[in-house]
C-alpha positions as CSV (number, residue, x, y, z in Angstrom):
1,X,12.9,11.9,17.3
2,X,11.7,14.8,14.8
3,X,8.6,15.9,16.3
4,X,7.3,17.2,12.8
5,X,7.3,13.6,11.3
6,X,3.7,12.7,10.3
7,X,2.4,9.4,8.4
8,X,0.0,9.3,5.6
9,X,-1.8,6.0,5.5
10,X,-3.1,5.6,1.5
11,X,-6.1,3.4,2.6
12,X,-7.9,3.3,-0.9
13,X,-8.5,0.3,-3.4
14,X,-10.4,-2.4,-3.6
15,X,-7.9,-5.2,-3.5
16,X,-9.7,-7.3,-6.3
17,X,-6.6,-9.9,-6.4
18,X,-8.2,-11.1,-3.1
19,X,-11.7,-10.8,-4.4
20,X,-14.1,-12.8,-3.2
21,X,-12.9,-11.5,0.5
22,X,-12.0,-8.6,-0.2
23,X,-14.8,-6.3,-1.5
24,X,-15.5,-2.6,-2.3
25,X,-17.4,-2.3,0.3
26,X,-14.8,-4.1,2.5
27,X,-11.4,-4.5,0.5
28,X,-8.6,-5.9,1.7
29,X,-6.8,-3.3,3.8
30,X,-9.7,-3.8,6.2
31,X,-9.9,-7.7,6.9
32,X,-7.9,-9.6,9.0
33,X,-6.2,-11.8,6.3
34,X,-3.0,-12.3,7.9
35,X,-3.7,-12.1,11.8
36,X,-6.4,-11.1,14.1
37,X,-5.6,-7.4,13.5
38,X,-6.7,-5.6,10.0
39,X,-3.9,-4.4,7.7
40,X,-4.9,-1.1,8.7
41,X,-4.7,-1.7,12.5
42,X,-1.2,-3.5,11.8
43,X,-0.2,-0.1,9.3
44,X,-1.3,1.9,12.3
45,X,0.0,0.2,15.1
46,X,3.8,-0.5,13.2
47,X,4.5,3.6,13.0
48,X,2.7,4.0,16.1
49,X,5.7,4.3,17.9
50,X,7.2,6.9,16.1
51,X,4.5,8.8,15.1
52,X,1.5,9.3,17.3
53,X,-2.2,9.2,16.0
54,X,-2.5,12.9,16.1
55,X,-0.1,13.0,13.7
56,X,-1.4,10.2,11.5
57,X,-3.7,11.1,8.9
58,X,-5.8,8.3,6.1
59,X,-6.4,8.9,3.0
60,X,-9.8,7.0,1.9
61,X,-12.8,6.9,0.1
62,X,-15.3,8.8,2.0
63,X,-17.8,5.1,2.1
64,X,-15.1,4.0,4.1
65,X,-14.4,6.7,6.6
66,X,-16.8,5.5,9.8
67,X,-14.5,1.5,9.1
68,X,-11.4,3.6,9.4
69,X,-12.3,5.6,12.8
70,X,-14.2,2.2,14.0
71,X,-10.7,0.4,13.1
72,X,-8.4,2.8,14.6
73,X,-9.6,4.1,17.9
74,X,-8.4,7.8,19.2
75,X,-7.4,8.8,15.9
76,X,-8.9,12.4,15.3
77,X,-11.7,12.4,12.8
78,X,-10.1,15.2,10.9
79,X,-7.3,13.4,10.0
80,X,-9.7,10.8,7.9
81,X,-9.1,12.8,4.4
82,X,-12.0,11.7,1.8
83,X,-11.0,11.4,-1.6
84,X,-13.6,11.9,-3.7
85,X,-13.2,9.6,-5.8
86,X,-9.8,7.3,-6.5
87,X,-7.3,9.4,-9.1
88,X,-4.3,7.6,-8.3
89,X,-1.4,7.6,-5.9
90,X,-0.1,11.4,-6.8
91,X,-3.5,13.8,-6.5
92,X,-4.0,11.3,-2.9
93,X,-0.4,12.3,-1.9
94,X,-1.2,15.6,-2.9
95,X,-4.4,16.4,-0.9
96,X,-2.3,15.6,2.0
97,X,0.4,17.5,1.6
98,X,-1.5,20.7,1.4
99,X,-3.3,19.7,4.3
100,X,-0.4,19.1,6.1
101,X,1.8,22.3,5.2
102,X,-2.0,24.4,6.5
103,X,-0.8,22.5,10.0
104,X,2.4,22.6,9.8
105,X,4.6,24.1,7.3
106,X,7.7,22.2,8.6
107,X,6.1,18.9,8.6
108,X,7.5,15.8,7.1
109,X,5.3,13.6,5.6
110,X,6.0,9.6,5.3
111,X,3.8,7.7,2.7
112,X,2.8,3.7,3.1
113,X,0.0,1.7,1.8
114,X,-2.3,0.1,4.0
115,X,-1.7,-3.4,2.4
116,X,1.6,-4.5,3.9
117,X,2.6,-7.1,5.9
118,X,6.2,-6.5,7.7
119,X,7.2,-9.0,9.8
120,X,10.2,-6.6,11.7
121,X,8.5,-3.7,12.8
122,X,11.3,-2.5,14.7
123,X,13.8,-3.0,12.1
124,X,11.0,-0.6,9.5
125,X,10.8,1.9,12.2
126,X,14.6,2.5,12.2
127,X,14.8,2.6,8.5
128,X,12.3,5.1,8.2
129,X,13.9,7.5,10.9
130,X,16.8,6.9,8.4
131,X,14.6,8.2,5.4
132,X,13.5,10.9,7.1
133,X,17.5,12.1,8.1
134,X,17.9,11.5,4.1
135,X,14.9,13.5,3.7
136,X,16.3,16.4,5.5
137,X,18.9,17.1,3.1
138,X,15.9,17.8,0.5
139,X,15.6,14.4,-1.0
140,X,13.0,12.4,-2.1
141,X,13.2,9.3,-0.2
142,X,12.0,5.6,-1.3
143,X,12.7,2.6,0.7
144,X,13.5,-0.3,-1.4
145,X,12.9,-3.4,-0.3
146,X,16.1,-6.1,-0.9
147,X,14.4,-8.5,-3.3
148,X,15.0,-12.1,-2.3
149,X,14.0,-13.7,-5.6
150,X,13.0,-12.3,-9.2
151,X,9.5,-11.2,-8.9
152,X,8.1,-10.2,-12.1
153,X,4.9,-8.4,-10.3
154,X,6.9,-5.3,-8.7
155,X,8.7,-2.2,-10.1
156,X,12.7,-2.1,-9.3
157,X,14.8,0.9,-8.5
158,X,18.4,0.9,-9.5
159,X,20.8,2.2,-6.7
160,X,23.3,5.0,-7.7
161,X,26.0,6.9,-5.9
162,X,26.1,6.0,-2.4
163,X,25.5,8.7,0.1
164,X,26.6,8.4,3.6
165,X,25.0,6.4,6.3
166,X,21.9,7.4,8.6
167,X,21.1,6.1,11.6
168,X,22.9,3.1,10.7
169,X,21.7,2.7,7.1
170,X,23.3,3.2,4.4
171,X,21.5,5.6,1.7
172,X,22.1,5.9,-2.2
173,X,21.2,8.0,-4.9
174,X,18.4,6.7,-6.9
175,X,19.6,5.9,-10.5
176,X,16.6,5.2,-12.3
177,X,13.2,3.4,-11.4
178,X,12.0,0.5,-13.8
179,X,8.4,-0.8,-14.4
180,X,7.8,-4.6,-13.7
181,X,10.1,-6.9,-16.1
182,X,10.1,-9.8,-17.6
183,X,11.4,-12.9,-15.8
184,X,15.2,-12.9,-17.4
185,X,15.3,-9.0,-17.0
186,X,14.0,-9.2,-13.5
187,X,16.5,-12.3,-12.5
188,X,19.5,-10.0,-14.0
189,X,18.4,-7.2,-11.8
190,X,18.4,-9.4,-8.4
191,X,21.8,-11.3,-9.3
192,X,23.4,-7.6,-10.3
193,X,22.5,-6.9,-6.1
194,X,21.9,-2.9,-7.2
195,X,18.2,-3.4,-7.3
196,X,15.3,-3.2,-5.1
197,X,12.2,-3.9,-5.3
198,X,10.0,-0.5,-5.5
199,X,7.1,-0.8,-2.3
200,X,5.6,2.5,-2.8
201,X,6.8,3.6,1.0
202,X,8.3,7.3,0.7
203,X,9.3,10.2,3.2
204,X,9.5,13.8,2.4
205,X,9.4,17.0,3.3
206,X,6.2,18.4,2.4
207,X,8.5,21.5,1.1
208,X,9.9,19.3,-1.2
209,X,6.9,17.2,-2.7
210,X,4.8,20.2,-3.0
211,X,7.7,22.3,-5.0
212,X,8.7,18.8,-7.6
213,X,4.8,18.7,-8.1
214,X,4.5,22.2,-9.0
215,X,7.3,21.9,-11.3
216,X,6.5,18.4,-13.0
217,X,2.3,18.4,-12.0
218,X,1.6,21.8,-12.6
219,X,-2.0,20.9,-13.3
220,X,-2.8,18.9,-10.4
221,X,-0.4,21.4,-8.0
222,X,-2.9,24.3,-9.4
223,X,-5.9,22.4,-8.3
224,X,-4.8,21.3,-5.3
225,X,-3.8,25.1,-4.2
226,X,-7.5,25.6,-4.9
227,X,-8.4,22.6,-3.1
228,X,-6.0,24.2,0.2
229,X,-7.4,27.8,-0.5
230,X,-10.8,26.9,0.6
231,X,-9.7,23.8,3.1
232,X,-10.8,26.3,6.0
233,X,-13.8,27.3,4.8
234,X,-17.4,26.1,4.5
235,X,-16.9,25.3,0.8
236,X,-13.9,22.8,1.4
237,X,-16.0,19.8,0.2
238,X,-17.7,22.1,-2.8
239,X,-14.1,23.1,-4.1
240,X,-12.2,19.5,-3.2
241,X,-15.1,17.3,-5.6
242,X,-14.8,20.1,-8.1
243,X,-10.4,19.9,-8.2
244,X,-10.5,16.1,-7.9
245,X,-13.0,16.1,-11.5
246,X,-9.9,18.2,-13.4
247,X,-7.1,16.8,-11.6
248,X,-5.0,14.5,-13.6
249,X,-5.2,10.8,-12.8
250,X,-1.5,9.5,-11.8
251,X,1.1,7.8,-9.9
252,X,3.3,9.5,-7.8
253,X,6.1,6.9,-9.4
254,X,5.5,7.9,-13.3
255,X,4.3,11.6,-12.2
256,X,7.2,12.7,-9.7
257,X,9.7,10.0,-8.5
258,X,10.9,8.9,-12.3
259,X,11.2,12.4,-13.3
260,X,12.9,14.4,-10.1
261,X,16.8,14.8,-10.0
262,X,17.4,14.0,-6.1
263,X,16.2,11.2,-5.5
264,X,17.3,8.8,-2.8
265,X,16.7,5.1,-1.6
266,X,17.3,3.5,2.0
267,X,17.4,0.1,1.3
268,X,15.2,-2.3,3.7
269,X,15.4,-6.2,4.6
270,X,12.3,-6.4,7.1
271,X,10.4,-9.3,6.3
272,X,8.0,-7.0,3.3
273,X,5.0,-8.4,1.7
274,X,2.7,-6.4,0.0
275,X,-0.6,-9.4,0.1
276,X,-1.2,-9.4,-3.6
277,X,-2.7,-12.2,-3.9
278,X,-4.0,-15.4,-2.6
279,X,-1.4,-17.3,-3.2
280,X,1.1,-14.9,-2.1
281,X,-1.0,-14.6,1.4
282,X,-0.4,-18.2,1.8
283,X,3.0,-18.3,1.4
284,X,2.8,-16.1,4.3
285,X,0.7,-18.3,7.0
286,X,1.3,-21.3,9.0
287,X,0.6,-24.3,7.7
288,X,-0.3,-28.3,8.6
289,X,2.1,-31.1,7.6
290,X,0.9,-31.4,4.0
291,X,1.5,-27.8,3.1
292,X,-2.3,-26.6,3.6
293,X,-3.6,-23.5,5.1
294,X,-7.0,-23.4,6.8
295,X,-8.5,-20.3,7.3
296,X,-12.0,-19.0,8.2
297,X,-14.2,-20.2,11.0
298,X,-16.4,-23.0,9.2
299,X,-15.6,-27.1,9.1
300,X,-13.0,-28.4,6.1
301,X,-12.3,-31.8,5.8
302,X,-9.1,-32.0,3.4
303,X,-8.5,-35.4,1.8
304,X,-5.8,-36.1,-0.2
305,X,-4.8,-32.3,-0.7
306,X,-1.6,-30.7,0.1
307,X,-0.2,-27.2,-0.7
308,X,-3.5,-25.2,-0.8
309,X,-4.8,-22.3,0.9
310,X,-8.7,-23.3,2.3
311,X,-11.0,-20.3,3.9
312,X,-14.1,-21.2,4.8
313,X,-17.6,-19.0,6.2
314,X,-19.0,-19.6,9.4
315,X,-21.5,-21.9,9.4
316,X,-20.3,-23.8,6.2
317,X,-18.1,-27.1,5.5
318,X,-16.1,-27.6,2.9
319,X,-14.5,-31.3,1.7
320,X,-11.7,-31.3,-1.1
321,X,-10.5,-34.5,-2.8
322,X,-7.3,-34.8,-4.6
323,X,-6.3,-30.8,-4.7
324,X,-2.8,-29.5,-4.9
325,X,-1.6,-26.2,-5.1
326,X,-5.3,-24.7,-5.3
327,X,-7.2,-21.9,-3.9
328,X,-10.3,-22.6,-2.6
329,X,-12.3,-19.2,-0.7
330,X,-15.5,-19.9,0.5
331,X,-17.6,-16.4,1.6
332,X,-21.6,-16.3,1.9
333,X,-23.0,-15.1,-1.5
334,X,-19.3,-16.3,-3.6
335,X,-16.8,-18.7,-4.1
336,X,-13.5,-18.5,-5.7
337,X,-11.7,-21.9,-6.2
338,X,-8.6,-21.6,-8.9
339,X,-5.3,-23.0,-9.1
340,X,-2.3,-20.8,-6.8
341,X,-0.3,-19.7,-10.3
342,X,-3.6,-18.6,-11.7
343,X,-3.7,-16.0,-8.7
344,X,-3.1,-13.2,-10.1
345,X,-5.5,-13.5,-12.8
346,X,-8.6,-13.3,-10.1
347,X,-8.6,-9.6,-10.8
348,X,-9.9,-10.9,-14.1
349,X,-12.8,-12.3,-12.5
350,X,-13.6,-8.6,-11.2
351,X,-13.4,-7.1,-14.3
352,X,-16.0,-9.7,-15.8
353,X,-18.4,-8.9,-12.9
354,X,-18.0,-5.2,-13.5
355,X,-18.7,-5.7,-16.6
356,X,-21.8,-8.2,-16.1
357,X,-23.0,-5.1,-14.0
358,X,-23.1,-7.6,-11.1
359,X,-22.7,-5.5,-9.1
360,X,-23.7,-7.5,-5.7
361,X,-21.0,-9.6,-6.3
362,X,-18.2,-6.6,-6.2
């Protein structure tokens, strides 16, 4: 076991596709939506085994900081790092890294978002000792998650060369990455079988990240060297704001990944969901014998409705006549009720409230 792997827990966003559960001031990575544990707990407690929780840090927004230490008991309160404000999945990579190297110049740092539901945890955990043999060898490591149907909602990565196996798993050469296609595009790509769906879980050596992002980020590498020059010091948070204000605002997939020349992929079949939306999250859950999920801790009496996911407040009933295929989320100030292929388009509602400034409802 390499004693100088660390994970780095992206906890940031606000989840809106799950909106009206999911909050800013409580987004989704910090509800229960699939079990009785948070998807933060379950992030935590899947690596857990490989990593211990002084070697985990979380990347978050710094309202959020006393939920994640409340969440995630024993782990160290310096390894909550506050983002000043949300800049995108390459400056949040970034602060870490230059945190790590300050503790541990040998370190290995693997990436994964808060917001995913694995089903073999065992299975992930091997795969990502298998990453981080890949990693070794200087590569940047994705794992890419073997698509069982064409979903148009995720980015693919198309295998190259293969490489040779690591702890059991065979390894290939990343040949290109490509944004999220159409549906005939996307169906091509999963009958071809050299696709995978692109999860945004990497492994590195922080060596490596930090040299591609001075090389291809040159701007956001500068400020982040500031940002690591004064980490020690008494003006850590003075310098860190003042970085994040000129640091460029992108993805570690368009910034780095896309553009580096060794790249590698360990391809994973672990039972991955990333909980995008509501209708994706019901997909996920138990059922009755007409197809409907209840969820929440209020009364519902369904009639005549199959297929549809129901959550309901405490303290609240809800009746439904006649539904099928619906969404129907009942919270204490908001309630959502749209049909399950119209899912995705509940970030839309978030946008209009934003832009109603009504801002109690966000």
């Amino acid at each position: 076991m390499n004693d100088h792997l660390y994970a780095v827990i992206m906890a940031g966003g606000i989840g809106s596709r799950l909106w009206p559960r999911s909050r800013a001031a409580t987004p989704k990575q910090f509800l229960d939506l699939v079990g009785s544990r948070t998807m933060l707990q379950e992030t935590v407690e899947r690596i857990e085994p490989l990593v211990p929780l002084e070697r985990v840090l979380v990347v978050v927004g710094e309202e959020h900081r006393k939920t994640v230490l409340e969440q995630v008991p024993g782990l160290p309160e310096e390894n909550v790092l506050l983002e000043p404000g949300p800049r995108g999945t390459a400056p949040c990579i970034g602060l870490a890294g230059v945190v790590l190297r300050q503790r541990d110049v040998e370190a290995t740092m693997a990436v994964f978002p808060a917001d995913h539901r694995i089903a073999d945890a065992a299975g992930f955990r091997e795969a990502v000792v298998a990453a981080d043999e890949v990693a070794q060898e200087g590569y940047l490591v994705t794992l890419g998650i073997e698509p069982d149907h064409p979903n148009t909602g995720y980015g693919y990565i198309e295998r190259g060369s293969s490489l040779h196996k690591f702890n059991g798993h065979q390894a290939y050469e990343v040949k290109r990455f490509t944004e999220k296609p159409d549906e005939e595009r996307a169906r091509a790509f999963v009958e071809s079988g050299d696709y995978y769906w692109n999860g945004g879980i990497f492994i590195w050596k922080i060596e490596t990240i930090l040299n591609e992002m001075e090389d291809l980020l040159p701007s956001l590498s500068a400020e982040l060297e500031r940002v690591a020059e004064a980490w020690p010091t008494s003006r850590r948070k003075e310098v860190l704001k003042s970085a994040w204000e000129q640091v460029p605002q992108t993805t570690i997939d368009y910034g780095i990944m896309e553009k580096a020349s060794r790249v590698a992929t360990v391809p994973i079949d672990v039972g991955w969901d990333d909980v995008g939306n509501w209708a994706t999250l019901s997909a996920l859950l138990d059922s009755d014998d007409r197809g409907n999920v209840i969820r929440g801790k209020g009364k519902v009496l369904l009639l005549d409705t199959k297929d549809s996911y129901v959550y309901v407040s405490q303290g609240r009933m809800i009746a439904t006549i006649g539904l099928e295929d619906f969404v129907v989320v009942d919270t204490p100030d908001a309630l959502l009720i749209c049909p399950k292929d119209e899912a995705q388009a509940v970030r839309d509602v978030v946008q209009e409230l934003d832009a109603r400034e009504w801002e109690e409802y966000l």
